[in-house]
Structures are given as structure tokens and as C-alpha cells.
C-alpha positions in Angstrom: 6.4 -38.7 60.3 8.2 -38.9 57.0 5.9 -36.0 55.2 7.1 -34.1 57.8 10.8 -34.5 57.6 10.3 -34.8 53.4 9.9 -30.7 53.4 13.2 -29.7 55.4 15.3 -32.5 53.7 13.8 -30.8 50.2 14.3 -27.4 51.4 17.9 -28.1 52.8 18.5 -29.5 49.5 17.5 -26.4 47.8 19.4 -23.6 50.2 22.8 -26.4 49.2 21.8 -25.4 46.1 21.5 -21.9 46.2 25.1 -21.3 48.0 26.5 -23.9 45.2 25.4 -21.4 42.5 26.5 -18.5 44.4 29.9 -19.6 45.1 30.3 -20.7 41.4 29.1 -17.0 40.2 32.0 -15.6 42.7 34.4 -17.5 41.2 34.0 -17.5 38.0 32.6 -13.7 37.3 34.6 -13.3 33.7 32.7 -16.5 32.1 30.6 -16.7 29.5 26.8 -16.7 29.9 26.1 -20.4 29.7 28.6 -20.4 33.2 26.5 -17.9 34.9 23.9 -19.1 37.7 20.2 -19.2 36.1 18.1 -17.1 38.4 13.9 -17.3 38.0 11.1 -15.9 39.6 7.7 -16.2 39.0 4.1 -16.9 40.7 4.4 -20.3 41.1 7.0 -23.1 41.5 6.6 -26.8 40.9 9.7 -29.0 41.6 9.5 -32.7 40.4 12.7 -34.6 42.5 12.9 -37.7 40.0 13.0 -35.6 37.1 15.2 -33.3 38.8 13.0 -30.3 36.6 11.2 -27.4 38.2 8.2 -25.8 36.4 8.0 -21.7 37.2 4.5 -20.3 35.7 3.2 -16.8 36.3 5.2 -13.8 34.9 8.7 -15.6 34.4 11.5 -13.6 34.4 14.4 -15.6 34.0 18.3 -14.1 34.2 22.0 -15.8 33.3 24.7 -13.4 32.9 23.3 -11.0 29.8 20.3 -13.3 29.0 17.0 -12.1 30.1 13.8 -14.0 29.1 10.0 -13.2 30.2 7.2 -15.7 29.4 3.9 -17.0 31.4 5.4 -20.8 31.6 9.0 -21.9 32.1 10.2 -25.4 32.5 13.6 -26.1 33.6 16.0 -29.4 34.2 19.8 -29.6 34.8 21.9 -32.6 33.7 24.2 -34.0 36.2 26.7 -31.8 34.5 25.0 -29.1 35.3 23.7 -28.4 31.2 20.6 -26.4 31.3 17.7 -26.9 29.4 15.0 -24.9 29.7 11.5 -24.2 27.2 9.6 -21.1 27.8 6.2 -20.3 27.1 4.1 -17.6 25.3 0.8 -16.9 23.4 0.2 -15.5 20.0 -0.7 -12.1 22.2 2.0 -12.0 24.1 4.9 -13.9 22.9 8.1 -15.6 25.4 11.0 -12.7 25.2 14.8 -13.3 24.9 17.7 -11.0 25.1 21.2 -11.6 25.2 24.4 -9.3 24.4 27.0 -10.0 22.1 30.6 -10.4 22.9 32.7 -7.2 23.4 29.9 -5.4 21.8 27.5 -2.9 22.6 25.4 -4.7 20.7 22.4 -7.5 21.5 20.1 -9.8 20.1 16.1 -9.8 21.2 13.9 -12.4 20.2 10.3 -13.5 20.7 7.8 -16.8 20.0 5.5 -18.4 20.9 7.4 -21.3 22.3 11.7 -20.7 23.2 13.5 -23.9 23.8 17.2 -22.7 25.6 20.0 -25.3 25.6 23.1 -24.0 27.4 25.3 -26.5 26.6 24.6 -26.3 22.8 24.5 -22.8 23.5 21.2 -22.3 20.8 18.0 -21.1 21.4 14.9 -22.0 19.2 12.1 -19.7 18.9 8.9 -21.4 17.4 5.5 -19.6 16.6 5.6 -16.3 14.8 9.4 -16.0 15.3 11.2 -12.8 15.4 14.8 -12.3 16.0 16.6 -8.8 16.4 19.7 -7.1 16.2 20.4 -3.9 18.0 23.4 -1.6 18.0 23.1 0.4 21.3 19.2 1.0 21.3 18.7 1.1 17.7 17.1 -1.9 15.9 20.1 -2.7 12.5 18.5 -6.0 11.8 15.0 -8.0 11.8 14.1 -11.5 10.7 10.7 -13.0 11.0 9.9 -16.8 10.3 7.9 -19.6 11.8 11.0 -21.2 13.6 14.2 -19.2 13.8 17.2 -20.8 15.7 19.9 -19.2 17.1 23.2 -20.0 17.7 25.1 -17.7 20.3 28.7 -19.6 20.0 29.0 -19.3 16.2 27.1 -15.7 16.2 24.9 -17.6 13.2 21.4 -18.0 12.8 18.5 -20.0 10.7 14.8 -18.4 9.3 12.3 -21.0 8.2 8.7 -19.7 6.6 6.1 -22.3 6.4 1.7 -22.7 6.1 1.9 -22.1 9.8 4.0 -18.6 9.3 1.1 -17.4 7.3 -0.7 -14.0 8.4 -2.6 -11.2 6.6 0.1 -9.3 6.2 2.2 -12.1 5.0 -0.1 -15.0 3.5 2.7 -16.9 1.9 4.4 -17.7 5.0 7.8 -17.2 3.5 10.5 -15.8 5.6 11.3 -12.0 5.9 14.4 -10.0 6.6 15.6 -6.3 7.2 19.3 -5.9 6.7 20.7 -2.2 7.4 23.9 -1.3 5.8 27.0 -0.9 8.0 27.2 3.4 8.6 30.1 5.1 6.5 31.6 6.0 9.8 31.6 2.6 11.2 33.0 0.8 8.0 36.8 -1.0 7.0 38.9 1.2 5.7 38.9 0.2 2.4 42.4 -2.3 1.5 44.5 0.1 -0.5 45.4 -0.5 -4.7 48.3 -2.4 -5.1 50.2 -0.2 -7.5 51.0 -1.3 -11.1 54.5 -2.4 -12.0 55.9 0.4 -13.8 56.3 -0.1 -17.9 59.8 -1.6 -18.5 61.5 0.2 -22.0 63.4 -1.7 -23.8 64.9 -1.1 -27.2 63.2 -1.8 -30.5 64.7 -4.5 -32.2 63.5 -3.1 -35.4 65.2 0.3 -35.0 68.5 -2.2 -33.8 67.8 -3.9 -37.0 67.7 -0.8 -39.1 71.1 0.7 -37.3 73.1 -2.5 -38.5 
């Protein structure tokens, strides 16, 4: 009698959940991504109660706001103030994907490993195992940065490369990290601050010709 009422207590449990996460996405439609619901599908879900984590595997796709990441395996846990912390898995063949868009840009950052550990409260995401990390401007790639472990910080807009022995591939057998950095277009640059302009040459009578005149 308990395993049967077990499954419609769980599953109430789960609908509370649902509305909970759609009345806070109502309500709070102008926050930041790290407020927005986290929405997952995949083949497969295992939820574990007393570790209050749920483990998605076959084709992930996970949403939150802007953020969009793919990967086979995906497992998830909420604090109980509602932080989540999530790591996503890949292969070598086909890596875990992450997208996000930037703040009142029309620009976004894509990245891709092996391994992707998201922390929402900390609002970084870690990608591990032939690392890449992107910047587009509209649908044109500006910026690239390949390492083994590349973390990425979507609060401060900054980011960290490191190279390593495990980085090391044929077409890079040092392992060291690698950037492509694409100048800003003339179009799109500062104005440039204008001269200030030199104080004009003050005249003042010679003292020798003074000297002379006496």
C-alpha cells in the first residue's frame, strides 16, 4: 500500500513544482537569466528525493532565459534557496554545448567540452575537456579561445584559458592555450577623445632689449 501512494505523492510534488516555476517566470519576466525557470528534456529522467537531484540522460536540451545547453548527460540539484547547479556531459566527438546572450547586446557567447559544470548562483560556467569558448556579434564568430579548462564568468563579463599535457592534440602538441581576437570594425569604434589644444605662446618683453633702451 505505501508503493502505491509513494508515486502520486512524488508526482503531486512535481506538478507543485512545475506551477511554482511558472508563476515565478510570470512575475519576474525582466530578470536576469540565473532568475529564469530551468526547463530540460531529454530520454530519460532519474529523480533521487534525499538528494533532491534529478539526472536527465539522452539528448539534453536544457533552457533558462538566453542559456541553451545540449549534452548526452545532465545532472541537476537545487539548494533550498533555490541555486542551481547543474554538470553536463559530452564526449571528445561530440562535446556538451552552451549558449548564452550578453546583456543589451546582440551579441553571445557559445562554448563546448567535454564536461560543463553551471553554477547559477556564482553565475560561472566551467568547461573542461578540449574547451572552446566563443564570441559572436550577430552570427558572425569576433572571438575564439581554446584551452583545456576555460571558466566563464557571466556577471563580471570575464573569462580564464588554461593549456595543459591533457590540452595536447596534433594540431597543437604543446597544449598551450590559443586565442583569436578580431579588432573592433572602424565603423563600430569610440570616437576618438579630441586634442586638448596647446596654451597659446605668452610674449613678453626682452629684458635685454629693456636693458639696452635704459
Amino acid at each position: 500500500m505505501p508503493q502505491n501512494t509513494f508515486a502520486p505523492r512524488l508526482l503531486s510534488r512535481f506538478i507543485i513544482a512545475a506551477l511554482g516555476l511558472t508563476l515565478v517566470a510570470a512575475a519576474h519576466a525582466e530578470l536576469a537569466d540565473k532568475d529564469k525557470p530551468m526547463n530540460i528534456e531529454a530520454d530519460a529522467l532519474r529523480y533521487d528525493d534525499a538528494r533532491q537531484s534529478s539526472v536527465f540522460t539522452g539528448n539534453v536540451v536544457v533552457t533558462k532565459g538566453t542559456i541553451v545547453m545540449r549534452g548526452t548527460k545532465m545532472d541537476v540539484r537545487q539548494d533550498p534557496q533555490g541555486n542551481q547547479f547543474g554538470n553536463l556531459y559530452g564526449s571528445a566527438a561530440k562535446p556538451g554545448f552552451f549558449r548564452q546572450k550578453r546583456e543589451a547586446l546582440e551579441e553571445w557567447i557559445e562554448g563546448e567540452g567535454e564536461h560543463i559544470e553551471y553554477n547559477s548562483q556564482a553565475e560561472t560556467v566551467v568547461f573542461t575537456g578540449s574547451a572552446v569558448l566563443r564570441r559572436y556579434r550577430g552570427t558572425l564568430i569576433n572571438d575564439e579561445s581554446l584551452g583545456n579548462e576555460i571558466t566563464y564568468n557571466s556577471r563580471t563579463e570575464v573569462f580564464t584559458v588554461k593549456g595543459g599535457v591533457s590540452n595536447r592534440t596534433a594540431a597543437n602538441p604543446s597544449g598551450r592555450v590559443r586565442a583569436m581576437l578580431t579588432p573592433i570594425p572602424d565603423e563600430e569604434k569610440a570616437p576618438a577623445k579630441p586634442a586638448a589644444p596647446a596654451d597659446p605662446a605668452k610674449l613678453r618683453p626682452s629684458e635685454q632689449l629693456n636693458e639696452k633702451n635704459k
